[in-house]
N, C-alpha and C positions, 0 to 999 in steps of 0.2 A: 601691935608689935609682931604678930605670928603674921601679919597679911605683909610685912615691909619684910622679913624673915624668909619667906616664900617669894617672895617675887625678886629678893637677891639673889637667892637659892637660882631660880628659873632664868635669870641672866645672865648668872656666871653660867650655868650650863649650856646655854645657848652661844655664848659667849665661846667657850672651848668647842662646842660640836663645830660651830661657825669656822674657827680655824683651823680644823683638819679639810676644809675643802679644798679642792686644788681645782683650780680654769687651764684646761691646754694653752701654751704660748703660739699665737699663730704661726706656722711658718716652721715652728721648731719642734716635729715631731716625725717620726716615722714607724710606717707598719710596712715590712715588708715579708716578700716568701721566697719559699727556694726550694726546688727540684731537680730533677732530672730527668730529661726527655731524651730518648735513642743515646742513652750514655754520656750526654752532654750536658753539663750544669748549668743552669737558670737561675735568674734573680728577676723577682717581680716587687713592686708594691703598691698600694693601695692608695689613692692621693684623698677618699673622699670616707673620712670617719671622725670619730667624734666618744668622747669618755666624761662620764662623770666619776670622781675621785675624791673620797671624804676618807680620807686615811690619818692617823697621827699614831706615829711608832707607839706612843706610849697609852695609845688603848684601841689596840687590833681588834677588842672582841665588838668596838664599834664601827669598823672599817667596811666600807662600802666599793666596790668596783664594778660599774656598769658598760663597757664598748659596746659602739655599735658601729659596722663596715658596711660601707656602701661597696656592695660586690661587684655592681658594673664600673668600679671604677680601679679594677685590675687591671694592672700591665707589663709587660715585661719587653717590650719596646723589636717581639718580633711579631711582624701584622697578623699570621697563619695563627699563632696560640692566642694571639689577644684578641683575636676576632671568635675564635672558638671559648674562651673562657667562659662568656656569660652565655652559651647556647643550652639548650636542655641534657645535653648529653654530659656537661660540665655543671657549672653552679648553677644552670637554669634560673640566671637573672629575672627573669620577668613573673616567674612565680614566686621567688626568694629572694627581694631586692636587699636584704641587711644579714647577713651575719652578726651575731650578738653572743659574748660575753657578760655575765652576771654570775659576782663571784657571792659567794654564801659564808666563807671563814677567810681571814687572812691571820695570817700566823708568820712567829721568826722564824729561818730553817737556816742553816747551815753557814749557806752564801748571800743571806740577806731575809727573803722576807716570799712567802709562797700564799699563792694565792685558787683556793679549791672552790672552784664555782662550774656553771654549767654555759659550756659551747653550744650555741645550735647554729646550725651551718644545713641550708638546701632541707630546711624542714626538720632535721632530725638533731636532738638534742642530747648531747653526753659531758658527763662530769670528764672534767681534766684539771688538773695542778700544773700551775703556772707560777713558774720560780723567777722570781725579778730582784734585781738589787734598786736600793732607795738611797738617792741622796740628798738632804735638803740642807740649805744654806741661808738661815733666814728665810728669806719670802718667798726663793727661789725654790726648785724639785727637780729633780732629773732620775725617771725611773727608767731600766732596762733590762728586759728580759727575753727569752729566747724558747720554745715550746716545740717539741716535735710532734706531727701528729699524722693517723693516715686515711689518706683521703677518702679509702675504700668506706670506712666505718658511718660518714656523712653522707654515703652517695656519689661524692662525685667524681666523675668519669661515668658514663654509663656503657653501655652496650661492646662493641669492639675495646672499649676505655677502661673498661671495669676491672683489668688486670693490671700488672706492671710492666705487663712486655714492651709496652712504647712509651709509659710515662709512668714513672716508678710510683709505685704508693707512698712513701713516704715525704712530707715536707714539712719543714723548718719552716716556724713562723717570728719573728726576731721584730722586736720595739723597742724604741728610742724617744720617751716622752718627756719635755719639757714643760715644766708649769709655773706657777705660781698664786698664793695663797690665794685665793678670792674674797674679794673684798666684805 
């Protein structure tokens, strides 16, 4: 009786963990950036990344968020900046081919739902708060959220770059994730 007791126990659990996962929908996601170069506003994004996501509103303290961004696969559709992106002076692609997210709490706040975990970007790893709104519909999900961050604190830009005088420190980082439940 305690071993049939235990292993319902162990099902439903698995059971509920199981449904907080979410699979991205192909095709229906986006990670994009945005800055400022010689005064003039940029919008770039990233076509090659990939998230695991075991969230359920109604038990954050076991909520999971892992991104990973393939960094040479920046663009912002002018040849000069997208050819310099992945160079050493910039993300230094070929040393640091992912950028990665790994959040550690997720919690409600305000506008939705904020998520405190650790950025590493070009080697170097810093805690940021990542504030997203959650909508789920059934089996569906649609989370987005928006992050400012600057680039100096990661490294990148180096040398003559390492200022804001031609390419501002600061950039917006802005997602649009579509999922659904995994099976």
């Amino acid at each position: 009786m305690k071993f049939a007791a235990a292993f319902a126990a162990l099902v439903l659990a698995t059971s509920a963990s199981h449904a907080a996962d979410w699979k991205l929908a192909p095709g229906e996601r986006a990670l994009t950036f945005s800055g400022t170069q010689t005064g003039d506003k940029f919008v770039g994004k990233f076509s090659r990344f990939d998230a695991q996501v075991s969230l359920d509103p109604d038990r954050l303290d076991d909520a999971k968020i892992v991104v990973t961004v393939d960094i040479a696969s920046a663009a912002t559709g002018d040849k000069q900046r997208d050819t310099a992106m992945p160079s050493k002076e910039w993300f230094d692609a070929a040393r640091f081919p992912q950028a990665r997210f790994e959040s550690r709490k997720v919690s409600r706040a305000a506008n939705g739902y904020e998520a405190l975990g650790d950025l590493t970007l070009r080697g170097v790893t810093k805690e940021i708060r990542l504030p997203f709104t959650l909508a789920i519909d059934g089996r569906k999900a649609q989370a987005k959220g928006h992050v400012d961050l600057k680039r100096d604190v990661f490294g990148v830009g180096q040398g003559e770059w390492a200022t804001g005088e031609w390419v501002a420190l600061e950039v917006g980082v802005d997602f649009d994730l579509k999922g659904e439940r995994a099976e």
